[in-house]
C-alpha positions as CSV (number, residue, x, y, z in Angstrom):
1,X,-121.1,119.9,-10.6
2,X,-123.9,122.2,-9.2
3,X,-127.1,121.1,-8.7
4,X,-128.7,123.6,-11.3
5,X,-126.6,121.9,-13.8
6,X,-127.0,118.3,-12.8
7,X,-130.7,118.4,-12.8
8,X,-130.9,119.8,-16.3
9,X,-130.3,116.8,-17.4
10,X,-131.9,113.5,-17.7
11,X,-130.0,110.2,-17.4
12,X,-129.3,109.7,-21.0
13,X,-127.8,113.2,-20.7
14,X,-125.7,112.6,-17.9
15,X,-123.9,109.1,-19.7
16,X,-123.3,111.2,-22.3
17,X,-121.4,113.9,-20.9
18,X,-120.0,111.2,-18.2
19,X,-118.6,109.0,-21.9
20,X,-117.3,112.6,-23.3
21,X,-115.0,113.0,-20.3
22,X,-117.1,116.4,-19.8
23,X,-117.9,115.3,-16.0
24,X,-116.8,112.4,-13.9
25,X,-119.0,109.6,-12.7
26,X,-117.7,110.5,-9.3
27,X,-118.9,114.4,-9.7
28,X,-122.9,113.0,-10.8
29,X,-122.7,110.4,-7.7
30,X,-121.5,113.6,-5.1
31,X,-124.3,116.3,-7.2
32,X,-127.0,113.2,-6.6
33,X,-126.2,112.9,-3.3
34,X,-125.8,116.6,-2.7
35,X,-129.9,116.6,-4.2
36,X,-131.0,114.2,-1.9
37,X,-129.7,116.1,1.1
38,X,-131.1,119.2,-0.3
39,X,-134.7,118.4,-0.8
40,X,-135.3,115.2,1.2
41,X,-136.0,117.0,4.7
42,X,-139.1,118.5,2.9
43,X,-141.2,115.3,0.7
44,X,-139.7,112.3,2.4
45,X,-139.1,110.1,-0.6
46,X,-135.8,108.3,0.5
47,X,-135.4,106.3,3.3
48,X,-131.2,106.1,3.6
49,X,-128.6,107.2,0.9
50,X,-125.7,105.6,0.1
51,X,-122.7,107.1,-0.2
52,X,-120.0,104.1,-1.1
53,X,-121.3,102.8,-3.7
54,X,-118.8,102.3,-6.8
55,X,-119.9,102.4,-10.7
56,X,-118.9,99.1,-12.7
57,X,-117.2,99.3,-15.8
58,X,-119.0,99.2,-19.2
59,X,-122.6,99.5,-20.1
60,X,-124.4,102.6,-21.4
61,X,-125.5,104.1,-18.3
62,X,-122.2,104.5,-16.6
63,X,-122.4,106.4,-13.5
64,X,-126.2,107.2,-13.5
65,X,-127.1,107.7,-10.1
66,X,-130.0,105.1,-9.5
67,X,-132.6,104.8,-6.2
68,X,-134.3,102.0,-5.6
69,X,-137.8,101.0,-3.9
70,X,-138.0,99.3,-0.5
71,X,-139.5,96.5,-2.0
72,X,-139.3,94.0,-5.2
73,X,-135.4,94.3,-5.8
74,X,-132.7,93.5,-3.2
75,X,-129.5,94.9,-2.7
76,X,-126.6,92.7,-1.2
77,X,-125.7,94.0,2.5
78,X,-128.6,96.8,2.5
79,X,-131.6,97.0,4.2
80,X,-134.8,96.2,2.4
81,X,-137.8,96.3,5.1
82,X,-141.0,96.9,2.8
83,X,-142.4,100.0,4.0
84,X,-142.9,97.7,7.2
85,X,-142.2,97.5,10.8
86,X,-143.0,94.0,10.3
87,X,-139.3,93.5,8.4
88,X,-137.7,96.4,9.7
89,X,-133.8,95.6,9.6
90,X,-134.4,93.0,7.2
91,X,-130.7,93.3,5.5
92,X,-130.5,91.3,1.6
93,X,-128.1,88.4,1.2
94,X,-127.6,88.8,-2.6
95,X,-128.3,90.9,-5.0
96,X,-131.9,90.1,-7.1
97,X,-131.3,89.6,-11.0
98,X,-132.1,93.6,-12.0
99,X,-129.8,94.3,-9.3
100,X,-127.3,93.0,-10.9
101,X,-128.4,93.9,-14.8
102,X,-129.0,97.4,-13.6
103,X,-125.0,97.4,-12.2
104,X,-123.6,95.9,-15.1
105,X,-125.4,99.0,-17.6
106,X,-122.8,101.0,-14.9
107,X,-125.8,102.5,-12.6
108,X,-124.9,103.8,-9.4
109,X,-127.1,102.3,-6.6
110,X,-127.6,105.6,-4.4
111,X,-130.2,104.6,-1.8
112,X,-133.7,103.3,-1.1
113,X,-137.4,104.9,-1.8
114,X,-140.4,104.6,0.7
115,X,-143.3,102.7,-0.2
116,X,-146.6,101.7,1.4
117,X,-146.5,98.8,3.8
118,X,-146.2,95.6,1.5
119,X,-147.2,97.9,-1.3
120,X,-151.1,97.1,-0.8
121,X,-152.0,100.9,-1.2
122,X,-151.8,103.8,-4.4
123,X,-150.2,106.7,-1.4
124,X,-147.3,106.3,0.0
125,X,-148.5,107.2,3.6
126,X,-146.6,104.2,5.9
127,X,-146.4,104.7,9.6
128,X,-143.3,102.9,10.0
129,X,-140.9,105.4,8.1
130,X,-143.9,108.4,7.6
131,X,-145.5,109.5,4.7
132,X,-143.9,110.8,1.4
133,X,-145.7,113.8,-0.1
134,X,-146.2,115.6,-3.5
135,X,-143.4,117.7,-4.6
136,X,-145.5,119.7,-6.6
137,X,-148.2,120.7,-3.4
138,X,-146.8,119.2,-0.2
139,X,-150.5,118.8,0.8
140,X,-150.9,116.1,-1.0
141,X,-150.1,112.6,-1.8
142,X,-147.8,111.7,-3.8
143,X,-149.5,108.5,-4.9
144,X,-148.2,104.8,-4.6
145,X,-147.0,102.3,-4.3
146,X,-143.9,103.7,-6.3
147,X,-144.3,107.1,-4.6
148,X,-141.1,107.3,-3.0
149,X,-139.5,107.1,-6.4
150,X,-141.6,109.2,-7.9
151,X,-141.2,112.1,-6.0
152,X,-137.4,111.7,-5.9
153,X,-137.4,112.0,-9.9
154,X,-139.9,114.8,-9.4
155,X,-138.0,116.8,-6.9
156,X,-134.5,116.4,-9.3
157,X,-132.5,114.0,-7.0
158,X,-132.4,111.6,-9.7
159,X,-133.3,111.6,-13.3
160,X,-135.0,108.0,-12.7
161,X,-135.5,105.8,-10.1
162,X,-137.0,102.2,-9.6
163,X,-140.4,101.2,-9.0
164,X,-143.1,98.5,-9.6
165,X,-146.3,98.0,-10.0
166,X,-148.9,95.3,-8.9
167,X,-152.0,97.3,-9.8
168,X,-150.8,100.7,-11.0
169,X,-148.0,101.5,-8.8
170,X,-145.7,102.7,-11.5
171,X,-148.6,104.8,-13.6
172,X,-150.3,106.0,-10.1
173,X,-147.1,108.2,-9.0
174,X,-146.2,108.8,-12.3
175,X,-149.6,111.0,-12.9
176,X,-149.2,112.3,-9.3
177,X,-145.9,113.8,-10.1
178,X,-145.6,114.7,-13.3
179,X,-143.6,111.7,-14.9
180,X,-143.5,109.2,-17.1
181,X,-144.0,106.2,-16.1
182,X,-144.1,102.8,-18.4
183,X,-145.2,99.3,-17.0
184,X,-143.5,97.0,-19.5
185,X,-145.3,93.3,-20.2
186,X,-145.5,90.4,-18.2
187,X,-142.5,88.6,-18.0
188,X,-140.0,91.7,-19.9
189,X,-137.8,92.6,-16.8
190,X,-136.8,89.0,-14.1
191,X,-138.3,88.9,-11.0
192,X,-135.9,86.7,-9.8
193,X,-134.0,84.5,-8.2
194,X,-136.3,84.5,-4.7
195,X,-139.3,84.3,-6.9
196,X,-140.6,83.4,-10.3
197,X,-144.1,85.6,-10.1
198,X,-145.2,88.4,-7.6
199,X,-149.0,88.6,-7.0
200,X,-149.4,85.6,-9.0
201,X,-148.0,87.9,-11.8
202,X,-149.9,91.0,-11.3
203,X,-146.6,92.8,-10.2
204,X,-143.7,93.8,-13.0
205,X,-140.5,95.8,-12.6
206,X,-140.4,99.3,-14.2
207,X,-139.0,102.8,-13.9
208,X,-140.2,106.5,-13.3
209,X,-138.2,109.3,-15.3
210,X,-139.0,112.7,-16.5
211,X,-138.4,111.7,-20.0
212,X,-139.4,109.2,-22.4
213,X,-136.1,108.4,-23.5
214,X,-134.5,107.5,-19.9
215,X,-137.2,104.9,-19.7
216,X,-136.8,103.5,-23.1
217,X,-132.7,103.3,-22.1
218,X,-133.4,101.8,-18.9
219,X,-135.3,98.9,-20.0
220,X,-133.1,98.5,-22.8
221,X,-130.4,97.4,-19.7
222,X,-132.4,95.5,-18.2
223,X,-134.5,93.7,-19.5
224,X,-134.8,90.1,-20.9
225,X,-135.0,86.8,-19.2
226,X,-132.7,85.3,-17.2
227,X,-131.7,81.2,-16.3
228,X,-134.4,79.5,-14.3
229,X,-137.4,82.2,-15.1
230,X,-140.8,80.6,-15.3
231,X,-141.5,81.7,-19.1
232,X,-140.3,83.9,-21.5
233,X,-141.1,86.7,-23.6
234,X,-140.6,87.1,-27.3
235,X,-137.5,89.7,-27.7
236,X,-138.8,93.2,-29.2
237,X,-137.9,94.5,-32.7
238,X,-135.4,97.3,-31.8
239,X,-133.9,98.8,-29.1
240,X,-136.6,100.8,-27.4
241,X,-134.8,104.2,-27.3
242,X,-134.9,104.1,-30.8
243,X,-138.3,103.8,-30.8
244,X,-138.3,107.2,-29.0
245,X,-137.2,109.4,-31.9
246,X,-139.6,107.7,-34.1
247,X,-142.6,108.7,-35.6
248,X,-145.4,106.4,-35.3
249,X,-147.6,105.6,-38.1
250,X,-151.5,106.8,-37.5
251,X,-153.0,104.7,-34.1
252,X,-156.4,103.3,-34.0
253,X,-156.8,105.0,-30.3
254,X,-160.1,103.8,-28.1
255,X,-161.0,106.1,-25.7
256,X,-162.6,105.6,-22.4
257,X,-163.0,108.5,-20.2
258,X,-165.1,107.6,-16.7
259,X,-164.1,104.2,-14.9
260,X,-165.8,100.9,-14.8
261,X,-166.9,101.2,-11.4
262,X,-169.8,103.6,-13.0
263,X,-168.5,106.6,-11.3
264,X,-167.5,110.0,-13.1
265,X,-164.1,111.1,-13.6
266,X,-163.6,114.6,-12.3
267,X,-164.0,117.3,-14.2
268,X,-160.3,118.7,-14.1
269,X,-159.4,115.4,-15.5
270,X,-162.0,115.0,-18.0
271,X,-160.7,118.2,-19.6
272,X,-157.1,117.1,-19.6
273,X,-158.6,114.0,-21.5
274,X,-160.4,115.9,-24.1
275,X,-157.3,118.1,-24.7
276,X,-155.2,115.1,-24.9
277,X,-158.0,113.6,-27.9
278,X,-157.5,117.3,-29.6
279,X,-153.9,116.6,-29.6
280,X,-153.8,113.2,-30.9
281,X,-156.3,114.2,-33.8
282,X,-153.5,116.5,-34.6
283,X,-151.0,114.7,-34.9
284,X,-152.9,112.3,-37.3
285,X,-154.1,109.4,-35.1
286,X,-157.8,108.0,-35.1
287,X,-159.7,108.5,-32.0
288,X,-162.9,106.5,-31.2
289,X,-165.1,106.8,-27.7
290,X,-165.9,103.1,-26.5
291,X,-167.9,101.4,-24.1
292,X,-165.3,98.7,-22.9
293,X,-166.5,95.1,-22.1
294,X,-163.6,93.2,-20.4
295,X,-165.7,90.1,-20.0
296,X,-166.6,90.3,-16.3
297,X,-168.6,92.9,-13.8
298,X,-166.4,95.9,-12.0
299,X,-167.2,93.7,-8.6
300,X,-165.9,90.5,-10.1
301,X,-162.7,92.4,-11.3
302,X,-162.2,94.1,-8.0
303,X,-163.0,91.0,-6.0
304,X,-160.4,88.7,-8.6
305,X,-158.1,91.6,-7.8
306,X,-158.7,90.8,-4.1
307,X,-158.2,87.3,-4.0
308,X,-154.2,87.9,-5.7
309,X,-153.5,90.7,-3.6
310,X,-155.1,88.9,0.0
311,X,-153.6,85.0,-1.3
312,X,-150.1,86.2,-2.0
313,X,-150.0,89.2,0.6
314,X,-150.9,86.2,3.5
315,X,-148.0,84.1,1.7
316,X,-145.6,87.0,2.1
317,X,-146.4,88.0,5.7
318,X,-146.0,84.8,7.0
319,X,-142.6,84.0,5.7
320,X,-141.4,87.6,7.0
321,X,-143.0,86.7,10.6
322,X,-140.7,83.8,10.9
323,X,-137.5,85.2,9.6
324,X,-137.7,87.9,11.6
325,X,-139.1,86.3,14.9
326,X,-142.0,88.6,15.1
327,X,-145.7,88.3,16.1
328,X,-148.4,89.4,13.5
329,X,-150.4,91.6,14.9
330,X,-151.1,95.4,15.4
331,X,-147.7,96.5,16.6
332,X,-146.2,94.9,13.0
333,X,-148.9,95.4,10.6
334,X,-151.2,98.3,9.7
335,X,-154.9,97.7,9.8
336,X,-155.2,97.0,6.1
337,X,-152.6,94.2,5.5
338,X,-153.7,92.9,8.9
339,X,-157.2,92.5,7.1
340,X,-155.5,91.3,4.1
341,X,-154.2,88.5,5.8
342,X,-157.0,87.3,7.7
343,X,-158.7,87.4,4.1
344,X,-155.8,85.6,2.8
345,X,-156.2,82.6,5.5
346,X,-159.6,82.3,4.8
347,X,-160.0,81.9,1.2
348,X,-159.3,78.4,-0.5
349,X,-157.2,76.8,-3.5
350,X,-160.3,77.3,-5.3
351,X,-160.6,80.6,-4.8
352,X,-157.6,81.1,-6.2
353,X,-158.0,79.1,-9.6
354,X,-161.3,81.0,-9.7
355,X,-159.6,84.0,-9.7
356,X,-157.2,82.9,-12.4
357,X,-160.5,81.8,-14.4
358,X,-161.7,85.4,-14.4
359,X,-158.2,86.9,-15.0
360,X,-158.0,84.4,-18.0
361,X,-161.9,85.8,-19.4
362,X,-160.4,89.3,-19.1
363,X,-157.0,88.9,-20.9
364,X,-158.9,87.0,-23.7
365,X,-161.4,89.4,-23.9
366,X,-158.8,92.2,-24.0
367,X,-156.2,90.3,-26.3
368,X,-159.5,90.5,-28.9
369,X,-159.9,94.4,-28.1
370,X,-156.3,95.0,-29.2
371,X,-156.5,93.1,-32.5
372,X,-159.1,95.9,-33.4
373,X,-157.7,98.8,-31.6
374,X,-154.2,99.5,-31.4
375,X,-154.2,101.5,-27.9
376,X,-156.9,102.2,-25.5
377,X,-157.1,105.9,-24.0
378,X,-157.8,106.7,-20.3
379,X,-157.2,108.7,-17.5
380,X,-154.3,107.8,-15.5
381,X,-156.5,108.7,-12.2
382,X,-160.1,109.5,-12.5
383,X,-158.7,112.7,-10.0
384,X,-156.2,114.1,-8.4
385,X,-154.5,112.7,-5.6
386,X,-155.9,112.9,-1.7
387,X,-154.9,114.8,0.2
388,X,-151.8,113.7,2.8
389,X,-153.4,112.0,5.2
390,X,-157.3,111.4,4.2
391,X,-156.6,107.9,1.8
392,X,-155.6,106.2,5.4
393,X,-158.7,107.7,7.4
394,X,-161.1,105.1,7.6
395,X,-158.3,102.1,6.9
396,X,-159.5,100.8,11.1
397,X,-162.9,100.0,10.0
398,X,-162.4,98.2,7.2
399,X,-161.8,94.0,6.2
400,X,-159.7,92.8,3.1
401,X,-162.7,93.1,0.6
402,X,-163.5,96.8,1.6
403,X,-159.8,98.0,2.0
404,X,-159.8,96.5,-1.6
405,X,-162.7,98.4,-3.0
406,X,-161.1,101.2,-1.0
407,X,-158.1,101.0,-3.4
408,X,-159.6,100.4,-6.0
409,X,-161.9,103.2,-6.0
410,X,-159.1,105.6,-5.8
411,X,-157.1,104.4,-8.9
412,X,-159.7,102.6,-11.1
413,X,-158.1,102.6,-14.2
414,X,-155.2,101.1,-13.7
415,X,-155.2,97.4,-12.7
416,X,-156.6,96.0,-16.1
417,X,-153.0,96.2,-17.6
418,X,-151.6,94.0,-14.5
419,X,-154.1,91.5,-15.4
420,X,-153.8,91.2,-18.7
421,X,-149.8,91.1,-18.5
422,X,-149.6,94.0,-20.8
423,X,-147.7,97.4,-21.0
424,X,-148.9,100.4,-20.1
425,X,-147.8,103.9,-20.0
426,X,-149.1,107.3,-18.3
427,X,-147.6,110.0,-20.0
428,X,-147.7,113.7,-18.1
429,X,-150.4,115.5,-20.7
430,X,-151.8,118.6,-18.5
431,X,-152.7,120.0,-14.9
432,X,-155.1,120.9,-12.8
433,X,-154.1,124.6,-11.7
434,X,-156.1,125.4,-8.9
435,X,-154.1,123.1,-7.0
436,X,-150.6,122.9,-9.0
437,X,-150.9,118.9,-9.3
438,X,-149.9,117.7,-12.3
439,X,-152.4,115.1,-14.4
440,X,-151.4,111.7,-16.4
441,X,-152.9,110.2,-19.3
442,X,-152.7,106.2,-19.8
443,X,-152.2,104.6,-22.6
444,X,-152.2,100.7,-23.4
445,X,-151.2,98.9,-26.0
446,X,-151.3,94.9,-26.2
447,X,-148.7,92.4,-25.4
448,X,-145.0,93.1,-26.1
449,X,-146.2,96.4,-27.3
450,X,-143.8,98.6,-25.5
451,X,-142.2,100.0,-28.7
452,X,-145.3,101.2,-29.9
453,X,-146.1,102.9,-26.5
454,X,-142.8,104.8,-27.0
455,X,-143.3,106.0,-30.5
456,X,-146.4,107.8,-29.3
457,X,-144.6,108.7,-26.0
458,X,-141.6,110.0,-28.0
459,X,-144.1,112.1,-30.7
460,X,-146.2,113.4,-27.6
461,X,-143.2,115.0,-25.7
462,X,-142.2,116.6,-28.8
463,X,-145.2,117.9,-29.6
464,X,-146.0,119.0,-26.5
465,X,-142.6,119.2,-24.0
466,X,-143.5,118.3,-20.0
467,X,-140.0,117.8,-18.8
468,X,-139.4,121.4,-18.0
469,X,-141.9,121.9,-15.7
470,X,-140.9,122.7,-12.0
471,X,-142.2,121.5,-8.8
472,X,-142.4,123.6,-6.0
473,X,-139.6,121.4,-4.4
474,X,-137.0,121.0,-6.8
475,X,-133.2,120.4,-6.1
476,X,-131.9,122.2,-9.1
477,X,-133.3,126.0,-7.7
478,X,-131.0,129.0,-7.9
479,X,-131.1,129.1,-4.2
480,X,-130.0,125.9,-3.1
């Protein structure tokens, strides 16, 4: 299968011509790997390939090449090391749960993304395995904490890949690169068995794929709850691919176009959004500009943010220090989780249930917001990404709060679904040309909403095709 041809098509594609007898599952896994090697050398999304790997039997994604992130999902016998020197040669005992769901839809597990250290960062710049950067301008970042897999599905070595996202790190990357990228609700894909919540349940499972469908297929696999999870969420009404070829009936959409924090989207981006209104006018939907209240101040949100990200961050350090013998300090930690963790030490029980109070004002707040809207607009990023090697600069100088407002102030938008526990999409709308980088537009919709997000995905990509586009670094070019 030549690379030209096997990156024509998405993953959906591929399971269809693999069920026809057309190609063999064998052929995609050797074309996938063939990708990787091709354009690997020049963005640095994967950290090792694997080329053993067998396809089980069944499922509807039989022999879909699949890479994982370092981080979130273990893979028995493989290395999972966090983007961190602290757990470098860390190798899984057992599989986690989507491990296992994601082998028994057929996936083929091909290797392992980069990620930031511990995933406390929106670029994927780590020094233990080096930074990953944009296929679409190598100058620049291809966001985080998912940016490993992002770029790989950008690039063409996979049609999809793994990721998650604690505060954005499946929507960040996504915009970055040109994707879609869909953070389901709280509790729709297993965390488990090694844990029951991740950043006291900030942090979901997801996927990154160039179109809507793959990602609609993909969580159709995997997700649901499995034996011992914490809670459970209420089944949706239909398979969510389904939901793809549908057309939604006319959206009440809010629409909020600078950030919180009182600072002013750039203007590159706040074309794309006005564009992106035009368009859903078009198509029929209601658009109304809001002022949104989520119940707290921007410095309470960012500082409850803090507290879950420093708490469970100090949590998680620790128990990787003593399995793998190893001293916390500047030779296994970067300055910013180093400052997360002192944080982390220092703040109490109370701190915690204070931050749950807040969390609990803003997902009430927003659970009312949705009974009135049924999506809220916004920018993905309020601008492009940095470039490679500036969101790191000034990491040295700063404790767990500023690193915090650091992050935060680079990816603003984001977070509010991780609080709330609700799915969120960023859906590839338009560009900024002057610098080839592609531009994402969020949209949320309330609890165990995701079908409604994909109608709108699914009428969007018809209306107004992204998956054609080319990166400059792409594994499917007539000269490889």
């Amino acid at each position: 299968m030549k690379l030209s041809e096997y990156t024509s098509y998405d993953a959906v594609g591929l399971a269809g011509l693999i069920a026809k007898g057309e190609v063999s599952a064998a052929e995609v896994k050797q074309a996938a790997l063939a990708a990787i090697d091709a354009v690997n050398g020049e963005i640095n999304a994967v950290i090792e390939s694997w080329d053993y790997e067998q396809h089980h039997a069944g499922g509807d994604l039989v022999g879909i090449p699949m890479l994982v992130k370092d981080l979130g999902i273990a893979v028995k016998g493989r290395r999972n090391e966090l983007g961190s020197r602290l757990a470098a040669g860390y190798v899984s005992p057992h599989d986690t749960h989507l491990t296992a769901k994601m082998r028994a839809a057929g996936m083929v597990l091909l290797g392992r993304t980069t990620t930031p250290e511990l995933a406390a960062s929106t670029t994927t710049e780590p020094r233990f395995n080096g930074g990953t950067r944009n296929p679409w301008n190598r100058d620049f970042s291809a966001g985080g904490s998912s940016g490993g897999s992002a770029a790989a599905v950008a690039s063409g070595m996979v049609p999809a890949a793994h990721a998650t996202d604690g505060g954005g790190s499946i929507r960040v990357p996504a915009s970055a690169n040109g994707l879609f990228g869909l953070k389901p609700s709280r509790g729709r894909i297993s965390m488990g068995p090694d844990v029951d919540e991740v950043w006291s349940g900030l942090a979901v499972h997801g996927f990154v794929s160039r179109t809507v469908r793959d990602s609609a297929a993909l969580l159709d696999a995997v997700q649901g709850n499995v034996a011992g999870d914490p809670f459970t969420i209420a089944p949706l009404p239909q398979r969510l691919i389904a939901c793809v070829t549908e057309e939604p009936a006319p959206l009440n959409i809010a629409v909020m176009a600078h950030p919180l924090n009182q600072r002013q989207s750039s203007p590159e981006v706040t074309k794309v959004l006005g564009e992106t209104v035009e368009r859903l006018i078009g198509l029929g939907h209601r658009v109304e500009e809001v002022t949104l209240d989520i119940g707290i101040s921007w410095e309470a949100f960012v500082e409850m943010n803090t507290r879950f990200w420093a708490a469970n961050n100090a949590t998680w350090i620790d128990v990787l220090a003593a399995v793998m013998q190893r001293p916390v300090n500047a030779e296994t930690l970067e300055p910013s989780n180093l400052a997360l963790w002192a944080l982390g030490h220092q703040l109490t029980a109370a701190d915690l249930l204070g931050a749950m109070h807040m969390r609990n004002t803003v997902t009430q707040k927003m659970g009312r917001f949705f009974q009135q809207y049924d999506m809220l607009l916004t920018p993905t990023l309020p601008a492009r990404p940095t470039v490679s090697g500036h969101y790191n600069l000034e990491q040295e100088k700063m404790d767990g709060r500023g690193w915090m407002h650091h992050v935060f102030t680079q990816s603003p938008f984001t977070a509010l679904a991780n609080v709330c526990g609700t799915p969120a999409m960023s859906v590839p709308l338009g560009s900024d040309p002057a610098h080839n980088l592609p531009i994402g537009m969020q949209f949320f919709a309330g609890f165990n909403g995701e079908h409604r997000l994909l109608r709108l995905a699914g009428q969007l990509e018809r209306a107004f095709p992204w998956h054609t586009r080319r990166p400059a670094v792409w594994a499917g070019h007539p000269q490889r």
